[in-house]
N, C-alpha and C positions, 0 to 999 in steps of 0.2 A: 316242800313239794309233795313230799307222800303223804301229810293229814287226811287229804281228798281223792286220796288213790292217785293212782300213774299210770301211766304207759311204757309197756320196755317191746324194745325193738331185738327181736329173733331174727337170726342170719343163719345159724346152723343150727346146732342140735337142740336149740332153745324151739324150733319152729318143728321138729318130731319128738321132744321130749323135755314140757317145757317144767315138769318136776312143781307145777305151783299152780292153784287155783286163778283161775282168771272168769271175768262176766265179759269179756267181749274179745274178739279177735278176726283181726281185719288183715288184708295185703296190705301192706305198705314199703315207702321209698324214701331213702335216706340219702339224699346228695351230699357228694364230696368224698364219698369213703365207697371201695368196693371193698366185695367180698373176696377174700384170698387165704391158700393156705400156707401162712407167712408167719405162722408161731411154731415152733418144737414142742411137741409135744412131751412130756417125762413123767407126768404122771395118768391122764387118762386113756390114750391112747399111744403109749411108747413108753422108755424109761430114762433115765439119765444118760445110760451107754446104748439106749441103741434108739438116739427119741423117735416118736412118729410125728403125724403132720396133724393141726388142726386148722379150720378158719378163725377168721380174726377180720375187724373192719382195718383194713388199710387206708391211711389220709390219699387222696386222690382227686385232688383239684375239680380234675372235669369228671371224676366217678361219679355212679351210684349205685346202691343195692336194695335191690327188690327182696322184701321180705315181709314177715312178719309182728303185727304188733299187738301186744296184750296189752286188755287193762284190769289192773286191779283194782278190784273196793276198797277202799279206806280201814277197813276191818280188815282184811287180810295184808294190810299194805307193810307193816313193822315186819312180820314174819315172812312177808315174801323180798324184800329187801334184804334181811338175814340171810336167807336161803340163797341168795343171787351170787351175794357176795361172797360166800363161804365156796359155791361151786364156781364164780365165774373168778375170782381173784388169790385164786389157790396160789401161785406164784410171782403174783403182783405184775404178768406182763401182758394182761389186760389193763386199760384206766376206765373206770366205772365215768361214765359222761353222760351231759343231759345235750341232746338236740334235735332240732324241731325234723318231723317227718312228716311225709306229707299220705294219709288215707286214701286208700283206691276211691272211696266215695267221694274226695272231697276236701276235706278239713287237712287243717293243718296241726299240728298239735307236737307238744314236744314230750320226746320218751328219754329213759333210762337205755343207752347204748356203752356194750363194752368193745374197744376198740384198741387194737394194738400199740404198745407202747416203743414206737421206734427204735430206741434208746435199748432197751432191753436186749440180755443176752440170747430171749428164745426168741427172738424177732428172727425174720430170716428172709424178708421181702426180695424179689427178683429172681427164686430159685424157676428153671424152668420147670415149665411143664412135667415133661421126662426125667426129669428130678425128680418133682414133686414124686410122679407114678410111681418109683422106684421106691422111696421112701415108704407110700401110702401101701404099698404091696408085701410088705413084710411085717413091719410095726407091729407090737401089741404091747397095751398097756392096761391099765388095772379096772377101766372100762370095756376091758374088748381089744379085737383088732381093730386096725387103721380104715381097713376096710370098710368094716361096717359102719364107720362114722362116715364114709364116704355115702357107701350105697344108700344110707337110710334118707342122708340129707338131700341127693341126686332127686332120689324115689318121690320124697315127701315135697320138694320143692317142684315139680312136674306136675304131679297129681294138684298144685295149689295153681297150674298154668304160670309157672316162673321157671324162664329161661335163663339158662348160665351157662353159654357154649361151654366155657371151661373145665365148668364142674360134669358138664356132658361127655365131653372128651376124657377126662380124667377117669371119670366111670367104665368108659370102654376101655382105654388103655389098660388099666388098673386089673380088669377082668381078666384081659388077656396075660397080663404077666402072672395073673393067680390061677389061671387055668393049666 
């Protein structure tokens, strides 16, 4: 799949910090999976004793998530592959997947998506809201605070005209409890 370059699909910090060359980048939508912050975080944004939260695609039947999709060129495609996997499978509870997404313009096309591993111990799907907030409002791990994974991905996901009441709410909430 990668001789000829690929496409990877950004949900979170991939879509304000996507850390790899890319020649094209488009809105894109990934049925069956929303976005959620449904992994523990322990090493980038929390730690083992006190994790924080990150996004993750969660399997969801009738979901979707509005995001971002990169392509790489075939020349960068071994080293950005590398680079993917070293940050996105640090603790193996993402699973590196290929499926088809569909282009604001049009096309359909299938990307490199990393997506929550159910099964896993940092899974943590269903936490509320007000959970989440509480969680996201203290955390720091070796990226930063919880926070700012929050704020940047709200910010940058807005300015792209991508809506996610949740993560909207979450952003207000969040402020308020750090205030």
């Amino acid at each position: 799949m990668f001789e000829n370059g690929f496409w990877v699909f950004g949900y979170g910090s991939l879509v304000w910090q996507p850390g790899f060359d890319f020649s094209d980048r488009q809105i894109a939508r990934l049925e069956g999976f929303a976005r959620s912050f449904c992994m523990r975080s322990i090493h980038h944004r929390g730690t083992v004793t006190d994790p924080g939260l990150v996004l993750a695609l969660d399997h969801d039947p009738a979901g979707f998530c509005d995001g971002v999709a990169f392509f790489v060129e075939a020349d960068q495609a071994q080293a950005t592959i590398e680079y993917l996997r070293e940050r996105e499978l640090i603790s193996s509870a993402y699973l590196e997947q290929v499926h088809a997404i569909d282009l604001r313009g049009g096309a359909r096309v299938e990307a490199v998506c990393y997506v929550i591993d159910a099964v896993h111990d940092q899974y943590c799907g269903g936490l509320s809201l007000e959970v989440q907030a509480g969680i996201i409002a203290t955390a720091i791990g070796g990226r930063g605070p919880n926070t700012e994974y929050l704020y940047n991905t709200a910010q940058h996901l807005r300015e792209l005209g991508i809506e996610d009441p949740d993560l909207s709410w979450l952003e207000s909430r969040v402020r308020s409890l750090s205030d």
